[in-house]
N, C-alpha and C positions, 0 to 999 in steps of 0.2 A: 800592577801595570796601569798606566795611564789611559782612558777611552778617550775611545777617536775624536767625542766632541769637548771632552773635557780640555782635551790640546787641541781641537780648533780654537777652544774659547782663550787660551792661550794664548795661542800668537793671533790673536784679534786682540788681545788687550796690550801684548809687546809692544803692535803695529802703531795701535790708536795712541801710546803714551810715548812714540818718537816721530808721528806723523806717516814717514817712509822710512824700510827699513830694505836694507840687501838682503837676497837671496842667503849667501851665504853666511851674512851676519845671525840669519836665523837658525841654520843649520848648527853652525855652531853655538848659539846661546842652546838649542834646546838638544843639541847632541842625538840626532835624526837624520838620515838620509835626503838627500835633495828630492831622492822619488817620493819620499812621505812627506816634507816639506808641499813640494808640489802637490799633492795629493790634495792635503787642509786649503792652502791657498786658492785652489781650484772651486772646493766648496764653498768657501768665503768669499770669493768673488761672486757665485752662482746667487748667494744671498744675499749680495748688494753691500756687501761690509767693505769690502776693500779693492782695490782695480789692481790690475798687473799690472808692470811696466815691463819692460827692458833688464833683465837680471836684478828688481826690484817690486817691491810690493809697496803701494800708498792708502791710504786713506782721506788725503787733503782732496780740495774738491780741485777743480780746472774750468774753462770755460765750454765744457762741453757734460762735465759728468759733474754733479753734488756727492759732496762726502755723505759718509752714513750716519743718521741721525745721533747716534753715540756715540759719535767722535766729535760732530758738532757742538754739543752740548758742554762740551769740556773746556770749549774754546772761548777765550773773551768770556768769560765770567761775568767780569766786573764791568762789560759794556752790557751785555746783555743784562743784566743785573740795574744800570743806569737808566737804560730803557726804559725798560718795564716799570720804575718808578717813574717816571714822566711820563709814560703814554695812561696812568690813571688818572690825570688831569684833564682826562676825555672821556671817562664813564661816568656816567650817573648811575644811582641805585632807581632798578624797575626799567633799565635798558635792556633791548637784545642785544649783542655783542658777538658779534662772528670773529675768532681767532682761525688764522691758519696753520700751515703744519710748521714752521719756522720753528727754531729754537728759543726765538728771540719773544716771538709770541707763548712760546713757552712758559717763558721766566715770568711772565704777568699771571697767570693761573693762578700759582700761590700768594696772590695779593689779591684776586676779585673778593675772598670771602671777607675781606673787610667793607665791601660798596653793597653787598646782597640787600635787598633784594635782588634779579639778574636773572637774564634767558641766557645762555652762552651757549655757542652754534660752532663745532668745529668737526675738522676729519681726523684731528692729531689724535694717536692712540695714548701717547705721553699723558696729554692736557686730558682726557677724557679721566684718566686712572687717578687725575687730582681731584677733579671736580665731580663726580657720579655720586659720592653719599656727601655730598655739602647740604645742610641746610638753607633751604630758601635760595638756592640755585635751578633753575630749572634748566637740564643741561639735555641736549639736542647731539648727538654724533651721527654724523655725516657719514652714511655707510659708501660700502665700494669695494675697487680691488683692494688689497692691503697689500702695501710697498713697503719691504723692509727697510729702503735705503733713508725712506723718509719716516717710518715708521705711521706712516699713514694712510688713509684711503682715499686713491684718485679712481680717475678713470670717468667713463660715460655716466656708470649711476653717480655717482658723486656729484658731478659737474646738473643732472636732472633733479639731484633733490636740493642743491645748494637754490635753482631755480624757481624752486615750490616757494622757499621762504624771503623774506625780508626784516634783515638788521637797520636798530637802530645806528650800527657804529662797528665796521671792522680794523682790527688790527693786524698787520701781516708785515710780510719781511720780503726781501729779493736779494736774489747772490751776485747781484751787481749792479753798478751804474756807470754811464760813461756821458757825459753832458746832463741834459735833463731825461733820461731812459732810460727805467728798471727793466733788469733783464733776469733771465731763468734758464738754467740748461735744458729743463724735462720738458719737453711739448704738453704731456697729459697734468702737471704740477701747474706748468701756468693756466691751460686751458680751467682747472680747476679755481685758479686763481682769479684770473679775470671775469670768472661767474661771480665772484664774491663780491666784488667792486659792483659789477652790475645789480646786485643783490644788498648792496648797504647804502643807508643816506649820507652818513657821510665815512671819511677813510682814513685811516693814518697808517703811513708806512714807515717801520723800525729800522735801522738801519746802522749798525756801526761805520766807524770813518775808512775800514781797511775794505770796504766794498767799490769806493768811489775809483774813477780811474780804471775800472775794469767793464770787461764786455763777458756775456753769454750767447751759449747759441741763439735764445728764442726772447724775441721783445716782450716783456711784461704791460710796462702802462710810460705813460708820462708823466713825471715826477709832479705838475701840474696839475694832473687830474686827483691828488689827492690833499686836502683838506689842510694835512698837515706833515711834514716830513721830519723825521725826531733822527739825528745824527750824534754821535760823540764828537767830542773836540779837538778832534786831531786833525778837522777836515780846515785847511787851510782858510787865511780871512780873506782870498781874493778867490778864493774859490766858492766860497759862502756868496759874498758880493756878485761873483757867476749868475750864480743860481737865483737866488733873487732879485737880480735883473731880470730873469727870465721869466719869471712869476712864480717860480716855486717856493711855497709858505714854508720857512728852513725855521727849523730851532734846534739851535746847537744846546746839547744837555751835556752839563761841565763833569769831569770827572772828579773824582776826589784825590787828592792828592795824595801821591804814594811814598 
């Protein structure tokens, strides 16, 4: 017989590989009662993995809730993946370097140990599990509560010790824009976030092209205040021209052809 969390871990991985999945669609794939169905779903939400809906279970994010960091990471690959090779074009070896809890800041981890020497400052639990036995890394994690949604640590102490330090250069992410305004669902995520900005000399913020055009609940920063804005190429040429009327230092990083 199957344990309880064995099949939550189940339909947490059904979820995350169709996005949203029906109540009943689940029922039936895993030939379980709607009450045990509900049961795991119950849990799974409790842990931040997935949201209910309406005779429906999701894991995509919305403009009010972020998906769970293991659903994220799955996603855009090959932007996230584009990124992260063009935002190394702003470290130097013997910098601090503050990463946020983003996916997208993620994907740059497994490429700093090529620039080390490096202090790297982050609250991701991801990014810490890459970089902790790196040579010639001196790696900094940012304690706190620990958010499974984000698989990181927010909250007050986070936001007091991001305050103690000062980066050469952070990199981060936002789950949306709509003009020149990064936005954020989580009030305790941004407040964590906007410490970090206050907290580095200069900024760059990652961003693939399916973020643009959209809002979240909570304003992050102005697209402005940061150094340099690294997008994929799907973000249209008059909307490029937008934004750089506006003053935001845009660099569109080309995909590779599929």
């Amino acid at each position: 017989m199957i344990k309880a969390d064995e099949r939550r871990e189940e339909i947490a991985d059904y979820v995350i590989k169709f996005g949203q999945v029906r109540i009943d669609d689940l029922v039936e794939h895993f030939g379980v009662s709607r009450m045990t169905i509900h049961r795991h779903i119950d849990q799974l939400a409790h842990q931040g993995v997935l949201r209910k809906l309406h005779g429906a279970v999701t894991v995509q994010p919305s403009g009010l809730y972020e998906s769970a960091f293991r659903y994220r990471v799955t996603v855009g690959r090959a932007e996230k993946d584009a990124l992260a090779h063009a935002a190394l074009d702003y470290i130097e070896a013997g910098q601090a370097v503050m990463l946020d809890d983003s996916t997208t800041a993620n994907a740059i981890a497994p490429l700093l140990p090529d620039i080390k020497p490096l202090t790297v400052i982050t609250n991701s639990v991801a990014t810490a599990a890459l970089l902790t036995n790196v040579d010639d890394i001196d790696f900094i994690c940012l304690g706190g509560q620990y958010h499974r949604t984000y698989n990181a640590y927010i909250g007050i102490v986070c936001e007091n010790a991001v305050a103690q330090l000062r980066a050469n250069l952070l990199i981060c992410s936002a789950s949306a824009i709509s003009g020149t305004t990064a936005f954020i669902q989580d009030q305790h995520v941004v407040r964590v976030k906007q410490a970090m900005v206050a907290a580095s000399t200069r900024r760059i913020l990652v961003v693939d092209h399916s973020k643009f055009d959209k809002v979240a609940l909570h304003v992050f920063d102005d697209l402005t205040r940061f150094d340099a804005v690294l997008t994929t190429d799907g973000v249209s040429d008059a909307q490029a021209q937008k934004l750089e009327q506006a003053g935001v230092k845009l660099r569109i990083v080309k995909m590779a052809q599929r």
